[in-house]
N, C-alpha and C positions, 0 to 999 in steps of 0.2 A: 315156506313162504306164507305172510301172515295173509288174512282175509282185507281186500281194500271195502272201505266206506261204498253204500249204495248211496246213488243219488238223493234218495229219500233219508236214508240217515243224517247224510250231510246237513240237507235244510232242514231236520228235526234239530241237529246240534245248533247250527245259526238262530232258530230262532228261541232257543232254550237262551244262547247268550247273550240275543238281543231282549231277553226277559228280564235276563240279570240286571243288562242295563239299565234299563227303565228304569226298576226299582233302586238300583245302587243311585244313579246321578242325581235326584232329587233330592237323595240324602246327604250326598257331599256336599250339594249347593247348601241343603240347610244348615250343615255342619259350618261352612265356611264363612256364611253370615252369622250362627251364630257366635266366632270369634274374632268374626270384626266386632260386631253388638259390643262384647262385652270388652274389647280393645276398647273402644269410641269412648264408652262409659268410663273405663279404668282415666283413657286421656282427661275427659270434661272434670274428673274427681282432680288428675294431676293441677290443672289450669288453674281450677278453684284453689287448689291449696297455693299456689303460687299470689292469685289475687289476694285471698287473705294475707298471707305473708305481706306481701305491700302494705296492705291496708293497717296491721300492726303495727307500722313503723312509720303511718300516715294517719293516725289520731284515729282510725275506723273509716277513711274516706278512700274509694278503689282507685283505681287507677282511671284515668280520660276514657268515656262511653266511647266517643268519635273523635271529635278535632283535637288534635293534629293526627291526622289520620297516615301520616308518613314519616314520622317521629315518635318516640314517647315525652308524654308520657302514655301515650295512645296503649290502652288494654292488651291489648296483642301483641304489642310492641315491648311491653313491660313482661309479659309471660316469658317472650325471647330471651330476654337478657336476663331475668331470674334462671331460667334453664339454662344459662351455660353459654347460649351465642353471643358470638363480637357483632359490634356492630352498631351503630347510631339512625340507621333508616331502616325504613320497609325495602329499600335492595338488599340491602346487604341482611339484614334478620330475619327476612320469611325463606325459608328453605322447604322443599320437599319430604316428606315424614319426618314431620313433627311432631311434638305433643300436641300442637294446634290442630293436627289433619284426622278427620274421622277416616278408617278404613273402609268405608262404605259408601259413603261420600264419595273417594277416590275412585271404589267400584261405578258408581252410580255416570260420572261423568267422561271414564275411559280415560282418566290423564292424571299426571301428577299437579296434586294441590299443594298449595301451601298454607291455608288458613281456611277450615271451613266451621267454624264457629260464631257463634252468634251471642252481644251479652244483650243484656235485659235493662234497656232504657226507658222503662213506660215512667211518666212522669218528668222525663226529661228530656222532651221534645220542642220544647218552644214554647206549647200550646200556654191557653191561662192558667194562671194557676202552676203551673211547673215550676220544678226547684231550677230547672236548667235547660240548656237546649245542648244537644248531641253535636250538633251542626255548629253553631255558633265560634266567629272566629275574633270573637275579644275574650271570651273565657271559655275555660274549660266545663263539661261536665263529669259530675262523680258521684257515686250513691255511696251516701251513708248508712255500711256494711253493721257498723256495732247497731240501728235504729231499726233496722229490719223487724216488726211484730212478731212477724209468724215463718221464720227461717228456714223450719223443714217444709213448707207447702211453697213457698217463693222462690221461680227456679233467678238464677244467677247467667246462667249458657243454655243453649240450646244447639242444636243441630241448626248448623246455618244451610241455605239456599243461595244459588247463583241465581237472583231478581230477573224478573221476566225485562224488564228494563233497565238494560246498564249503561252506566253514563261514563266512560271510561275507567273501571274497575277491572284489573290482570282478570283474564279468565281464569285463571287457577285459583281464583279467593271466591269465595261466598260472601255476601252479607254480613258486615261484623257487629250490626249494632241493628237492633229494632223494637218496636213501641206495639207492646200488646195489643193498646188501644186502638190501632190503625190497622182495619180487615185489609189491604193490602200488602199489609207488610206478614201477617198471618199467613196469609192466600199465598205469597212468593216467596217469601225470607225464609222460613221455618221449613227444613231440613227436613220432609219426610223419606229416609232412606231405611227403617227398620220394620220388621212386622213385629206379630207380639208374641213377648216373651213364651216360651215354651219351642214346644216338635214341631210347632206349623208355622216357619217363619216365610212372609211373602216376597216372591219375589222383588227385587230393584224394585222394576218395572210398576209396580203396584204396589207398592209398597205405603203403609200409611200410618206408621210411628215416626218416632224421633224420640231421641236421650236429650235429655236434660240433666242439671247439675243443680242442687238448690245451697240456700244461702247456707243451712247446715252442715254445707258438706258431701251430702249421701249424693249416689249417682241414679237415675231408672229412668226407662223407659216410658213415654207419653202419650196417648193415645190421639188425644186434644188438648186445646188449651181450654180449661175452662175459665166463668168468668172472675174466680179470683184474682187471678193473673193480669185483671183492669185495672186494680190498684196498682195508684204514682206509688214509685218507691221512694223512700226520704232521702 
């Protein structure tokens, strides 16, 4: 008959595997963020080639920043129905895991999304001087993609934000449109849901990156915006 565990062995084992613990969980969670990260990125790379796709077949001009915001040719709405959905509205075309949904984003607010992207309307906000206004319900706006100066440093998407103030927006959508220029929209809009690249990813919770997508094409991660990112786009 074998030898039973002394008390003391016992809570030597427990706490040997409550050690294990410790160390193994933090790594899982880093693991697990780091392949949403690099999902979110693979997606804003997807998106982009989709808006250029449009935009090739529309003289170099993207698709609507914002209005009509529940039609396309509204951005978002246009990525849908390049990627394969039926569908003529924001009912029936925003679905749960999409190419539009960052994985971590979805982490971040505990519920299924449907759009948590963000495109890059500085310069076409109304203001003076603007080619266009986002908002505006006699025309559309649209950045002229082929005019772009400096395409790899000019991001196209960003990691969107569910705005500290929302004014009838599904809670499962973020922010789909915002203007560099305007520190509230920075402050709220812009999606910090990643840490930085490498072994030390932050949790959610504190988390203080975000992916972006630039006019080039390439995907990566942001720390901030800096202020090139205040130039109108044409």
């Amino acid at each position: 008959m074998g030898r039973a565990f002394t008390l003391i062995e016992l809570l030597v084992v427990v706490a040997v595997i409550a050690l294990l613990l410790g160390i193994m969980l933090p790594a899982l969670a880093t693991s697990r963020e780091a392949a949403r990260s690099t999902r979110c990125a693979g997606n804003l790379s997807q998106v982009h080639s989709l808006i250029r796709a449009y935009a090739d077949e529309n003289r170099g001009v993207s698709p609507a920043l914002g209005r009509p915001y529940d039609t396309p040719p509204n951005w978002a709405l246009i990525v849908q129905q390049s990627a394969g959905m039926t569908g003529s509205n924001a009912d029936e075309l925003y679905v749960a895991r999409s190419v539009l949904v960052c994985p971590s984003a979805r982490a971040f607010y505990a519920r299924e999304m449907t759009r948590t992207y963000a495109i890059n309307a500085t310069g076409h906000a109304g203001k003076p001087g603007d080619r266009g206004d986002y908002d505006s319900v006699s025309a559309t706006a649209h950045v002229r993609l082929d005019l772009i100066p400096l395409p790899a440093t000019t991001p196209i998407l960003v990691d969107g934000a569910i705005p500290t103030v929302v004014t009838g927006a599904p809670p499962t959508r973020t922010a789909s449109v915002l203007d560099f220029r305007d520190e509230a929209h920075v402050r709220t809009r812009v999606g910090r849901f990643h840490g930085p690249r490498g072994d030390q990813y932050a949790p959610l919770m504190n988390a203080t990156r975000f992916n972006a997508v630039y006019a080039d094409g390439h995907a990566a991660i942001a720390p901030e915006v800096p202020d090139s990112w205040l130039t109108p786009l044409p």
